[in-house]
MIDOSE-1310 file (N, C-alpha, C; in nm, 2 decimals, decimal comma, always signed):
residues 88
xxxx	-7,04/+23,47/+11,29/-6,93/+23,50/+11,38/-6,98/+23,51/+11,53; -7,09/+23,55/+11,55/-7,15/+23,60/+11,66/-7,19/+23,43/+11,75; -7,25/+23,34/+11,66/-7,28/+23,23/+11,76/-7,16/+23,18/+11,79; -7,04/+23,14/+11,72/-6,89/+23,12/+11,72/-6,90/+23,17/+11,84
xxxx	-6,86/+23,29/+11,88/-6,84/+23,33/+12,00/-6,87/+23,29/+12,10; -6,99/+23,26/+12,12/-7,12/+23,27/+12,23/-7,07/+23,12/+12,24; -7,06/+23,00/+12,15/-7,03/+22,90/+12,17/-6,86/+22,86/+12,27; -6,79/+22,94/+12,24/-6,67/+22,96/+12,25/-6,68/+23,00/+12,44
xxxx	-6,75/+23,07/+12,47/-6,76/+23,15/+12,55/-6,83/+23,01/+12,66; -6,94/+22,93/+12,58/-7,00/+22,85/+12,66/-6,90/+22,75/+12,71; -6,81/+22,72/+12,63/-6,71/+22,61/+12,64/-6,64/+22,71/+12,73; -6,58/+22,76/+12,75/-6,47/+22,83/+12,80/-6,49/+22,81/+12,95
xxxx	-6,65/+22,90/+13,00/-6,74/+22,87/+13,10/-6,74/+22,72/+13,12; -6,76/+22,59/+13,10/-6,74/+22,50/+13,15/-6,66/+22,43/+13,15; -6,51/+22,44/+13,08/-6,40/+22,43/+13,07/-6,35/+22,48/+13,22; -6,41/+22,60/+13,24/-6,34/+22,72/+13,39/-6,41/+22,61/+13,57
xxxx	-6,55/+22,57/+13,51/-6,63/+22,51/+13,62/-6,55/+22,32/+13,62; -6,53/+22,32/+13,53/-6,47/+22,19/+13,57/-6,33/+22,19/+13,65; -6,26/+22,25/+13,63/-6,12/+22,29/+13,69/-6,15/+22,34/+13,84; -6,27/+22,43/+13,84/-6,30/+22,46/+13,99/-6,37/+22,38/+14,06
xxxx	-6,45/+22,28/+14,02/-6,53/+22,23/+14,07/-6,53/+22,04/+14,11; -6,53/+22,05/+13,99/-6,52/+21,88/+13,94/-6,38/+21,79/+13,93; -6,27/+21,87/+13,91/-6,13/+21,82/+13,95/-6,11/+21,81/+14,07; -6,11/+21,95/+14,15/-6,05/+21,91/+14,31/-6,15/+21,77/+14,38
xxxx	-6,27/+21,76/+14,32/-6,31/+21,67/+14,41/-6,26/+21,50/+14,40; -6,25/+21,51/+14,26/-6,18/+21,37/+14,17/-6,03/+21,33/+14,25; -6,01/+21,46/+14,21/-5,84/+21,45/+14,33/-5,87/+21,45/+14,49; -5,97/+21,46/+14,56/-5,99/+21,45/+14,70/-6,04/+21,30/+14,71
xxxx	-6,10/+21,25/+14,62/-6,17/+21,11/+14,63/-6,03/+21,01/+14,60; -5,98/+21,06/+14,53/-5,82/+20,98/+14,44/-5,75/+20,93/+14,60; -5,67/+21,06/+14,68/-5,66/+21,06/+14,80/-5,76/+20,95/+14,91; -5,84/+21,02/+14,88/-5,90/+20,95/+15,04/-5,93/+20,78/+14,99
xxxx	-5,93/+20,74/+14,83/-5,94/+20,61/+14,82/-5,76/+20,53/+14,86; -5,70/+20,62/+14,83/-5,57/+20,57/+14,84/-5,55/+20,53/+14,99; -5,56/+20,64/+15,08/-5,53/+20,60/+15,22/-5,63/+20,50/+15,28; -5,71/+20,49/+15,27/-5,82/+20,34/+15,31/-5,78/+20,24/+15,22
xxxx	-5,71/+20,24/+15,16/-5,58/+20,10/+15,06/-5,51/+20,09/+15,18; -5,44/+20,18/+15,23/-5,27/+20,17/+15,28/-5,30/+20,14/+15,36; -5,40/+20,14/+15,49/-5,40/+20,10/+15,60/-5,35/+19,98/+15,67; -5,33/+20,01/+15,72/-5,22/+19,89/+15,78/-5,31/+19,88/+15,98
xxxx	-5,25/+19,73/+16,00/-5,31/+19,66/+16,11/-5,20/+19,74/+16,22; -5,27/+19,82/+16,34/-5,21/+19,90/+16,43/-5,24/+20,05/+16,40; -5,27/+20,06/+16,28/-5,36/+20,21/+16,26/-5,43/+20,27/+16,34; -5,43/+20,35/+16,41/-5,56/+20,42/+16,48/-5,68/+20,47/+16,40
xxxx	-5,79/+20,46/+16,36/-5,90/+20,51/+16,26/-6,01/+20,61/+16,31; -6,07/+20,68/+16,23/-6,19/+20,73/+16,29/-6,29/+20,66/+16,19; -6,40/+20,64/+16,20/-6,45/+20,57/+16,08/-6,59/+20,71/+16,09; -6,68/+20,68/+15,98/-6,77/+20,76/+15,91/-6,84/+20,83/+15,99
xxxx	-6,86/+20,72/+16,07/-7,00/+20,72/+16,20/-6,91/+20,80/+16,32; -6,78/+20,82/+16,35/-6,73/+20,88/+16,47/-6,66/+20,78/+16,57; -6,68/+20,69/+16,53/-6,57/+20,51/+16,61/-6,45/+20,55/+16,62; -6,40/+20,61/+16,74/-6,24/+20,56/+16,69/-6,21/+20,41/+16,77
xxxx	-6,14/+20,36/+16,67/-6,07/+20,26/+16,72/-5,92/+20,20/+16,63; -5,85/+20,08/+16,66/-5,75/+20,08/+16,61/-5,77/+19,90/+16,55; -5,71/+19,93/+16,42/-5,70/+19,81/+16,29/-5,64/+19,68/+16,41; -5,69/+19,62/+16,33/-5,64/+19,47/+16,40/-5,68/+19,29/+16,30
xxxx	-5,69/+19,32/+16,21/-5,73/+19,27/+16,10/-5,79/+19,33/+15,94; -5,76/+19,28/+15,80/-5,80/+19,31/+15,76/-5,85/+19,22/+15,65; -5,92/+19,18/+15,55/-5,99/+19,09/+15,48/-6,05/+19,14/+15,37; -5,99/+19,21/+15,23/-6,01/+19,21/+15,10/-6,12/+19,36/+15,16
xxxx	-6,23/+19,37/+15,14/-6,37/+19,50/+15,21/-6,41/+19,55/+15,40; -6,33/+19,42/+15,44/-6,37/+19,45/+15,56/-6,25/+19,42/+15,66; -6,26/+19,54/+15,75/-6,19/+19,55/+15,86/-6,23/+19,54/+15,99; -6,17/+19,46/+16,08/-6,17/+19,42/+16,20/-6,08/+19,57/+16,29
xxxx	-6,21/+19,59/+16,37/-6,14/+19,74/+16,51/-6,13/+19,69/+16,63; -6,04/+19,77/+16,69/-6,08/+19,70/+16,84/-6,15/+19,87/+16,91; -6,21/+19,88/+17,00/-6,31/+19,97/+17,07/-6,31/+20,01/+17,20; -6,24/+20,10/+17,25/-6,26/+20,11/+17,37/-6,19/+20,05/+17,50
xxxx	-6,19/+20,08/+17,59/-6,12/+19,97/+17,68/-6,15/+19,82/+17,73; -6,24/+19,78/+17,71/-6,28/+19,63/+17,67/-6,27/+19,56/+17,59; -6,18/+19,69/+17,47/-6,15/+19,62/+17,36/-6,23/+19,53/+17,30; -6,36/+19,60/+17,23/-6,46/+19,53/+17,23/-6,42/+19,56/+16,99
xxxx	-6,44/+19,42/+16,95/-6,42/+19,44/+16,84/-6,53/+19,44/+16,73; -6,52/+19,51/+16,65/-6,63/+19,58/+16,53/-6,56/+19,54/+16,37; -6,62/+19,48/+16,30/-6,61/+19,41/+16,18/-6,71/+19,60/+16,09; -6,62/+19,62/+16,01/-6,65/+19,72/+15,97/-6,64/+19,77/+15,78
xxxx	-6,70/+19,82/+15,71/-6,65/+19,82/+15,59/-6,50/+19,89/+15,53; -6,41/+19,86/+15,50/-6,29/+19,95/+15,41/-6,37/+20,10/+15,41; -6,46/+20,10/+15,33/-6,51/+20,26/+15,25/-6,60/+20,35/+15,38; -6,57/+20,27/+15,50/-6,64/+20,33/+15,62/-6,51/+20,39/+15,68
xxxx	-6,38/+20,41/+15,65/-6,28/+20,46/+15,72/-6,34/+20,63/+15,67; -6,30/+20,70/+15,76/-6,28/+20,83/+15,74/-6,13/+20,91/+15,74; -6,03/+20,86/+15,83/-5,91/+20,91/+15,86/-5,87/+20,86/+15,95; -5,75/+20,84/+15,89/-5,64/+20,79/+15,97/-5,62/+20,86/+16,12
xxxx	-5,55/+20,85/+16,23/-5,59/+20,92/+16,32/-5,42/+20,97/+16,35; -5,36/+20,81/+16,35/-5,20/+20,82/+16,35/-5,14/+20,64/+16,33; -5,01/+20,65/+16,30/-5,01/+20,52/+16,22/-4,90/+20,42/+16,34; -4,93/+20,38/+16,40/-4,83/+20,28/+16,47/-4,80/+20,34/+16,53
């Protein structure tokens, strides 16, 4: 009866650590994969590195930014977006 428990107890404990730990992140990744989907051309972005610049192309992995006031453009990866900044 005694190991029953102790097993019971172990499951329970990582039953408790997945829910705190290991879900919110699955659901923060779920999110941040979705919004680097939706993006749309006229997006303002910040990307990984600190770039902000705004969508102006896009092609299956890689996005086209424009940069600065010379409007200088940067060919960039999808999974290099960080956040949206504001949308149109």
């Amino acid at each position: 009866m005694g190991q029953l428990t102790t097993v019971l107890i172990y499951v329970a404990i990582l039953g408790g650590l997945w829910f705190v730990m290991i879900r919110p992140q699955q659901k923060k990744e779920k999110a941040t994969q979705k919004m680097r989907n939706e993006v749309a051309d006229g997006d303002e972005i910040v990307t990984i590195g600190g770039i902000y610049g705004k969508i102006i192309s896009q092609k299956d992995d890689t996005i086209t930014i424009e940069v600065g006031a010379d409007k200088v453009k940067l060919k960039i990866a999808r999974w290099a977006i960080a956040r949206v900044e504001n949308t149109k």
